[in-house]
C-alpha positions as CSV (number, residue, x, y, z in Angstrom):
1,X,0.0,0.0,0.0
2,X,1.1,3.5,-0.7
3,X,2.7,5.7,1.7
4,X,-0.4,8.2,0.9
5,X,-3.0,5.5,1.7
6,X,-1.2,4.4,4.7
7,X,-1.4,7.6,6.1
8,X,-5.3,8.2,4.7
9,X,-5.5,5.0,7.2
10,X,-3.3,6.6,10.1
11,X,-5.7,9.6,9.9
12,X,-8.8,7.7,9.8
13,X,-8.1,5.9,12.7
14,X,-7.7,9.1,14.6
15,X,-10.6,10.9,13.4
16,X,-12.6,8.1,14.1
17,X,-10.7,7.8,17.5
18,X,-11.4,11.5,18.6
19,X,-15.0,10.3,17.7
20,X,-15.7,7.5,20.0
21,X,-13.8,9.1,23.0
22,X,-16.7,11.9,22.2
23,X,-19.6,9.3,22.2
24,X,-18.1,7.1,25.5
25,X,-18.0,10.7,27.5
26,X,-21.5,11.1,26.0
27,X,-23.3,7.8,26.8
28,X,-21.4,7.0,30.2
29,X,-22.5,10.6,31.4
30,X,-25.6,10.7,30.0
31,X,-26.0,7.1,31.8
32,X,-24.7,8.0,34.8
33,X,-27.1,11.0,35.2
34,X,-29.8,9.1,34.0
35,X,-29.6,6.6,36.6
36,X,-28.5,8.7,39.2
37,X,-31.5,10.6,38.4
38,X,-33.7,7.3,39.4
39,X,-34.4,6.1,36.3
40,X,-35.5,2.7,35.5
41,X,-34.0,0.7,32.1
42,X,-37.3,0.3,30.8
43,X,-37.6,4.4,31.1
44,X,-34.5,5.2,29.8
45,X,-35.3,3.0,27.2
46,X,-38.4,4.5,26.0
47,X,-37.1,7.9,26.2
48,X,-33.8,7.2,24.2
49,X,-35.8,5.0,21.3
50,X,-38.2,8.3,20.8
51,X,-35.2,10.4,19.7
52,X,-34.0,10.9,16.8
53,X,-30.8,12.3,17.7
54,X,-29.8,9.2,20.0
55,X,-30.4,7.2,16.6
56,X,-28.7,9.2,14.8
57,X,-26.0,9.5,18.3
58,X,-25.5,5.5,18.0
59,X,-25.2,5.1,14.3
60,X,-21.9,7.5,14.1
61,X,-21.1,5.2,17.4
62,X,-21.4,2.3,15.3
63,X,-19.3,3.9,12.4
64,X,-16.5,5.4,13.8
65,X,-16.5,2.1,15.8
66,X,-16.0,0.3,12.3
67,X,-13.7,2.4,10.6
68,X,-11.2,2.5,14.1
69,X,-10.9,-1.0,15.0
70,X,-10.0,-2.3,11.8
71,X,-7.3,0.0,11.3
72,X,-6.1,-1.0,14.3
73,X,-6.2,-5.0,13.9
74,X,-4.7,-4.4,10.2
75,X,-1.8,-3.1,12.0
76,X,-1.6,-5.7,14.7
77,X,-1.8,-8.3,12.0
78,X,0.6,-7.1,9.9
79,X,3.5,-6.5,12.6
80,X,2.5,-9.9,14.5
81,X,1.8,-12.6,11.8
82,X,3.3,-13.9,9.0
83,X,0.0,-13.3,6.7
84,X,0.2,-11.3,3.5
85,X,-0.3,-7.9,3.3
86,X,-3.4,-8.7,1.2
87,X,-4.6,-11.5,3.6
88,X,-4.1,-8.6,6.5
89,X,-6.2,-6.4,4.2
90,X,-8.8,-8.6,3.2
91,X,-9.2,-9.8,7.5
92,X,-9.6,-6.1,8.8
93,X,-12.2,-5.5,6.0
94,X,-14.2,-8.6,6.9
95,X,-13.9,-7.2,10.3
96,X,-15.5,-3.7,9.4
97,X,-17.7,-5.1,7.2
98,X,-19.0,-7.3,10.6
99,X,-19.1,-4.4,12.6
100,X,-21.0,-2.5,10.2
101,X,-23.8,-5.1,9.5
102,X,-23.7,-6.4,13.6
103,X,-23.7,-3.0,15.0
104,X,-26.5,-1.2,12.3
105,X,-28.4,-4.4,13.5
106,X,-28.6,-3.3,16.8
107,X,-29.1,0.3,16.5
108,X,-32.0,-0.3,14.0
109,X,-33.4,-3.3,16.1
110,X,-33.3,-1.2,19.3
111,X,-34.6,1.7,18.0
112,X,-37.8,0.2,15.9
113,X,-38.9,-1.0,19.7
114,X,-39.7,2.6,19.9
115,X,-40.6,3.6,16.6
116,X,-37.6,5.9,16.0
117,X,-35.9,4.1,13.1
C-alpha cells in the first residue's frame, strides 16, 4: 500500500478515535445522570428510542467504531503474523464489514422498539 494511503489509514483511525472518545463521555454521562436521576432501564429505554438524535447518536457510534478498530487489527496483524499484506487487508475489511452489519443491527433493532428508526 502506498505511503499516501497508509497515512489516509493513520488519519482515519484518529478521526474516528477523537469520535468514539466523544460518544463514550456522552453515553457514560448521560447514563450515569440518568440513573442517578432514578431512572429505571425500561424508562431510559423509551425515552432514548423516541429520539431521533440518540439514533442518529448511535449510528456515528457504530461507524466510527467500524472504521477505528479495523485499522487497528490491520496493524496488529501485519506487525505480528506472517499473513500477506493482502490476507491482513482482506481480515480487517471482513472485520469492518462485521461491525457494520452487527452493530446497524442493533441500532435499527433497538430503536424500531420505539418507533424511531
Amino acid at each position: 500500500m502506498s505511503v499516501r494511503a497508509e497515512t489516509r489509514l493513520w488519519l482515519a483511525q484518529r478521526g474516528a478515535g477523537a469520535i468514539l472518545g466523544l460518544c463514550v463521555i456522552v453515553h457514560l454521562a448521560t447514563m450515569v445522570v440518568a440513573v442517578q436521576g432514578g431512572l429505571t432501564a425500561a424508562e431510559i429505554s423509551a425515552r432514548v428510542t423516541s429520539s431521533g438524535f440518540w439514533f442518529a447518536f448511535y449510528t456515528v457510534f457504530v461507524l466510527a467504531a467500524a472504521v477505528h478498530a479495523p485499522i487497528g487489527l490491520r496493524t496488529v496483524l501485519g506487525e505480528m503474523t506472517a499473513l500477506s499484506k493482502s490476507r491482513v487487508d482482506l481480515l480487517a475489511f471482513l472485520f469492518a464489514a462485521f461491525l457494520v452489519v452487527a452493530g446497524l443491527r442493533v441500532v435499527f433493532g433497538f430503536f424500531s422498539l420505539g418507533g424511531a428508526a
